[in-house]
C-alpha positions as a printed Julia matrix, in Angstrom:
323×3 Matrix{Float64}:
  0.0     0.0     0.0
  1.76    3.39   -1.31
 -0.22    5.2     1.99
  1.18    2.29    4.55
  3.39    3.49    7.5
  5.35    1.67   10.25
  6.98    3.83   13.31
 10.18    3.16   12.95
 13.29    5.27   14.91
 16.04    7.13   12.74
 18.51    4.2    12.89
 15.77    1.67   12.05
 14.55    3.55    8.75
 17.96    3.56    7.32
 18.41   -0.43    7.77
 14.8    -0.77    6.34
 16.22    1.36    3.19
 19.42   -0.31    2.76
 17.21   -3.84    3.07
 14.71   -2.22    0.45
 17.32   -1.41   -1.79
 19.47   -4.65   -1.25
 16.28   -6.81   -2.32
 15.43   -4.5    -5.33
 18.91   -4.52   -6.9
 21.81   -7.38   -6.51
 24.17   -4.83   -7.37
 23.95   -3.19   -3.96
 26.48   -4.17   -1.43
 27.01   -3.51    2.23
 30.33   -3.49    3.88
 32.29   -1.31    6.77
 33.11   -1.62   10.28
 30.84   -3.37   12.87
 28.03   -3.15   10.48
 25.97   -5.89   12.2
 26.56   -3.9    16.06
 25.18   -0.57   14.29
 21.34   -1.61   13.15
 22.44   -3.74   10.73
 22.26   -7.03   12.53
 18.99   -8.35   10.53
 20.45   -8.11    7.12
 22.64  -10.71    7.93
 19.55  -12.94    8.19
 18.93  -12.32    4.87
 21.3   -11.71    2.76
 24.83  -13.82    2.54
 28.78  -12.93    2.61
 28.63  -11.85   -1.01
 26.45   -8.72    0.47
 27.78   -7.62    3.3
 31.44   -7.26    4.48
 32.49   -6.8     8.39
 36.05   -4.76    7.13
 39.12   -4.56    9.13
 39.51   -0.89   10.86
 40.82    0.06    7.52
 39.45    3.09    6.56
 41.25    4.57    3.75
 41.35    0.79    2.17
 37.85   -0.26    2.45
 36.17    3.01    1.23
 38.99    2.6    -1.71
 37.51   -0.56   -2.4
 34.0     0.85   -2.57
 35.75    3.14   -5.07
 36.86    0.34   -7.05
 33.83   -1.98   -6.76
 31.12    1.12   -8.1
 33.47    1.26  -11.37
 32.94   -2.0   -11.76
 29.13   -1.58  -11.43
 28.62   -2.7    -8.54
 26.53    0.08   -5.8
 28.46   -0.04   -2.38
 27.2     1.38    0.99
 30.31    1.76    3.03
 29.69    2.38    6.07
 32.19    4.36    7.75
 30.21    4.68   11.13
 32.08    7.51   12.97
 32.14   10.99   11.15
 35.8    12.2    12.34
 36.95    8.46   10.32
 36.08   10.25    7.48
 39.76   12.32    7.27
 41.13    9.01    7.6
 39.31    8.04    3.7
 39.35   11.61    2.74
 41.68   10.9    -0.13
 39.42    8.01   -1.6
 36.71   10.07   -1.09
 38.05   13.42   -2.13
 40.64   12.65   -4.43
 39.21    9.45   -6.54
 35.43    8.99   -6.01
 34.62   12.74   -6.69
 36.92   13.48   -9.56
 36.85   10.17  -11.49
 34.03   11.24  -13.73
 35.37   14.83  -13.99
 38.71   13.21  -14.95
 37.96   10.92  -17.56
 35.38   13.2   -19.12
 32.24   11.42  -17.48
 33.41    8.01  -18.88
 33.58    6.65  -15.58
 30.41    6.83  -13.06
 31.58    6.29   -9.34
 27.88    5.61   -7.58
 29.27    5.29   -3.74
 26.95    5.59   -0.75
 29.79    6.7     2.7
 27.39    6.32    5.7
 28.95    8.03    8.57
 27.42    9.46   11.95
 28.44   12.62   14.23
 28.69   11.49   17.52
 28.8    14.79   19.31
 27.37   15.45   22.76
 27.79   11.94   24.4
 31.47   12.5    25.31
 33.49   10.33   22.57
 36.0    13.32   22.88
 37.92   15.64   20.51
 39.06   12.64   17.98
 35.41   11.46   18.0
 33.08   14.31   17.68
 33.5    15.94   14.65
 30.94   17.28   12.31
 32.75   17.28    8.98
 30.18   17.9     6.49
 31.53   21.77    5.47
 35.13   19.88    4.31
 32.76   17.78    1.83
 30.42   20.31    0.95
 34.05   22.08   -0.19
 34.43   19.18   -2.66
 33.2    19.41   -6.08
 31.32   16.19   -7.39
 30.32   15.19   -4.06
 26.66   14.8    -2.89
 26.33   15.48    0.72
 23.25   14.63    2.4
 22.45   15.31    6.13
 18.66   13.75    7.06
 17.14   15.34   10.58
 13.94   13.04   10.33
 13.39    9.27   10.1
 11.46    9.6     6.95
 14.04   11.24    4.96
 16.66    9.27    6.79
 15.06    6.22    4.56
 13.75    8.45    1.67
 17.08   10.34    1.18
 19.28    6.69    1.47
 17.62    5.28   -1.3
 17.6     8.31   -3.46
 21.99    8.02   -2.61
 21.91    4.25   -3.82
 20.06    4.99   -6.58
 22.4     7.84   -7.8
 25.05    7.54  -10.0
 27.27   10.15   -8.52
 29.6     9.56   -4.98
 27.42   10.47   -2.36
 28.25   11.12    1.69
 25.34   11.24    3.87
 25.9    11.98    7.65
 23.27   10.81   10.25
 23.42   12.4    13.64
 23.69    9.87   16.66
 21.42   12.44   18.86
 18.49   11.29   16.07
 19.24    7.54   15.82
 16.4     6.95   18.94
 14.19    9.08   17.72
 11.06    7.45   15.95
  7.81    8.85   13.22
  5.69    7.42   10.88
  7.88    6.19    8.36
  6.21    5.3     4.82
  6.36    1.41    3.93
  6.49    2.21    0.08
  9.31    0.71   -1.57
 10.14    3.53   -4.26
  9.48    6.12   -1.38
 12.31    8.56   -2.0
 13.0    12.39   -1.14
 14.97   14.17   -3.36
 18.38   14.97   -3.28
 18.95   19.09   -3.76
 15.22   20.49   -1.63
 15.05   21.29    1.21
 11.79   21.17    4.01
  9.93   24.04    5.53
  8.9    22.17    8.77
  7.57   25.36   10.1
  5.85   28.75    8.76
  6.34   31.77    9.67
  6.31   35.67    8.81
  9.26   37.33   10.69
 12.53   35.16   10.99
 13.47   32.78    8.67
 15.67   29.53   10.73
 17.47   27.49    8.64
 18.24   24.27   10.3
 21.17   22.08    9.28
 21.2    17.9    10.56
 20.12   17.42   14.21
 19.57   21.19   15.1
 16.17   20.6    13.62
 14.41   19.79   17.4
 16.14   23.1    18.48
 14.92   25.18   15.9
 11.09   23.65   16.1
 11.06   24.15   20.0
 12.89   27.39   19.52
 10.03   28.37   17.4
  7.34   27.18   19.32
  8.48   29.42   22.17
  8.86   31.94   19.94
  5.42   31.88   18.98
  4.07   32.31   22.58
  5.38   36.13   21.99
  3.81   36.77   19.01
  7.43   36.33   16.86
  6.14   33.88   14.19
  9.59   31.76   12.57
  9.41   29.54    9.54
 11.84   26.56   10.18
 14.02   25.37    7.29
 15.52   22.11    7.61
 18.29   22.06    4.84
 18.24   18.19    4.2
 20.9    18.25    1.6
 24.0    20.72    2.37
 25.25   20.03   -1.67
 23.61   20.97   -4.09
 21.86   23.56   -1.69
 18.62   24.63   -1.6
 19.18   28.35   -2.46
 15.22   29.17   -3.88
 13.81   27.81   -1.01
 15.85   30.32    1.56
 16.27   32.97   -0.28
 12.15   32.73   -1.0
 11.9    32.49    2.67
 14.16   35.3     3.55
 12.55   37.16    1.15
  9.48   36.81    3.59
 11.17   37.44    6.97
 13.53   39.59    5.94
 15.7    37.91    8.87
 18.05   35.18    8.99
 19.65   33.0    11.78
 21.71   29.47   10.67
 21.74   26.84   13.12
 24.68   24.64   12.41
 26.78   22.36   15.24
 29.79   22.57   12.77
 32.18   24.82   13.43
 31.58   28.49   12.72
 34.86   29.51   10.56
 34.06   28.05    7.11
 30.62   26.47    8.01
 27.53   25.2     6.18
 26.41   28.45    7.77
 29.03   30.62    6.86
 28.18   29.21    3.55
 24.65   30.3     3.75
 25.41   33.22    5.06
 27.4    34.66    1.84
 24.83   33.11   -0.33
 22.06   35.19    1.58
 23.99   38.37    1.45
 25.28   37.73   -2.41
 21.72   36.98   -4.07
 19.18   38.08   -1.81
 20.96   41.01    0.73
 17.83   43.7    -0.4
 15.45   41.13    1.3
 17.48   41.67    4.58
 16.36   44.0     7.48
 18.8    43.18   10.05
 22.16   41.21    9.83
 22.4    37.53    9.62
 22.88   35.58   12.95
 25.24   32.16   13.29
 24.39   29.3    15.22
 27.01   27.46   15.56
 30.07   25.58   17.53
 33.05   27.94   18.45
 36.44   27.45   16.9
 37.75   24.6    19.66
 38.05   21.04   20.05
 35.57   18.78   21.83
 36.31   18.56   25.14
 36.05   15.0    27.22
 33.92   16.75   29.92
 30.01   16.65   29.25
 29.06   19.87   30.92
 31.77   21.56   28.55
 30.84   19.75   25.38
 27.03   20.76   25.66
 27.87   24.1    25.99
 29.56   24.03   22.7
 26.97   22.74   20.12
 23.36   24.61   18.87
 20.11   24.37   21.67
 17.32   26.07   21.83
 18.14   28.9    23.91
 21.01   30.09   21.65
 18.57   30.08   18.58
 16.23   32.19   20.46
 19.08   34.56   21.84
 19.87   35.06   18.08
 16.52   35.83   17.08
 15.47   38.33   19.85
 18.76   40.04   18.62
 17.72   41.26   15.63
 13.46   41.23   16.25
């Protein structure tokens, strides 16, 4: 039934859509590092050796040899699990998967699926709790995909697998619990490139990047209580951006704040922000507000760390600054 749900949390929804899309094509494979401790441990019911690959801690050499295996035709989820692993793969990623069609004048298709997850805010420490996404959003040819719901946690996978360009998408740990209606439909997908307008509003446009998206809807709803009505943007996909639908939100508000748990110095935000001020700066009636982590490492300490990242408190600080 194209209608049917089933409440499934974050984590759950993107095993459903790698099962989904392991069943509808052969050519999808699975393979990374503890891939049957992190949700994964049903596919292994179901689908044999060939499949699915439990990798050494190998980072750089498995994701090369998800490079290699999507020019042979093959469509690889590698899962790389922790977000700050990524620098570890960063040249397979950067250097071969997004510049092997560019380099052999789109001869060569790379369609690669890197799975990885911030873990921020449960004290995995500075070498753990990185939020990477504005070094791949840097890289041409890359697809970079950051889901804040269940539904497009599925909906956005299988649009990835089905893609023929190299595609990272980062989950956020913070979301893996959290459970919705998630549609059943086996060619549900959300697009890659649009973003969401969760919320409405009139005066203060919030654009919400990966798990800031329960910030900015309770900032909002508190908000509301004083009469400042804020329309809630949740970016979805951080490349190719979304610029119509916030600069035709801005264009609204005439206000901007960017809630981003990256860091602040060359940001998604910071990215955002130029866009803003570049192509739509006569929409603006006051300057455009930041969100985001400071310029430090993650400290050990859980009272410290918290203190760093995007709540709701600093998104409505921002927005009674320039309301």
């Amino acid at each position: 039934m194209r209608n049917a749900t089933q409440k499934l949390s974050y984590l759950q929804a993107i095993v459903e859509a790698q099962r989904e899309e392991m069943r509808r094509d052969e050519r999808v494979i699975l393979m990374g590092e503890d891939i049957a401790v992190y949700g994964a441990q049903t596919l292994f019911d179901e689908f044999d050796e060939k499949r699915l690959r439990n990798t050494p801690i190998s980072e750089n050499s498995f994701v090369g040899v998800g490079v290699g295996a999507a020019l042979t035709g093959l469509r690889p989820v590698v899962d790389l699990t922790i977000a700050s692993f990524c620098y570890l793969a960063s040249d397979q990623i950067i250097n071969q998967a997004a510049k092997l069609r560019f380099m052999t004048g789109a001869q060569l298709a790379v369609p690669l699926v890197v799975r990885t997850s911030t873990f921020y805010n449960n004290r995995t420490a500075a070498q753990h709790a990185d939020r990477p996404y504005p070094l791949f959003m840097n890289t041409p040819g890359l697809k970079v995909l950051a889901p804040s719901t269940a539904s497009d946690a599925k909906g956005l996978l299988k649009s990835a697998i089905r893609d023929d360009d190299p595609v990272v998408i980062f989950e956020d740990i913070n979301l893996w619990g959290k459970k919705e209606e998630v549609p059943t439909d086996e060619d549900f997908l959300v697009p890659i490139g649009k973003a969401a307008v969760r919320r409405e509003g009139s005066d203060v446009t919030i654009v919400s990047i990966a798990g800031c998206l329960p910030h900015a809807l309770s900032a909002a709803d508190a908000l509301a209580k004083d009469e400042v009505e804020a329309e809630v943007i949740d970016l979805r996909t951080i490349a190719p951006l979304d610029k119509e639908t916030i600069l035709a939100s801005v264009a609204k508000t005439g206000r901007l704040i960017i809630a981003d748990n990256s860091h602040k110095v060359g940001s998604v935000a910071s990215e955002i922000a130029a866009m803003v001020s570049e192509e739509g700066f006569e929409s603006l009636k006051k300057p455009i507000q930041r969100v985001a982590a400071p310029q430090v490492h993650v400290p050990y300490n859980a009272a410290l760390e918290k203190q760093l990242f995007v709540s709701k408190d600093r998104i409505i600080d921002a927005v009674r600054a320039i309301t």
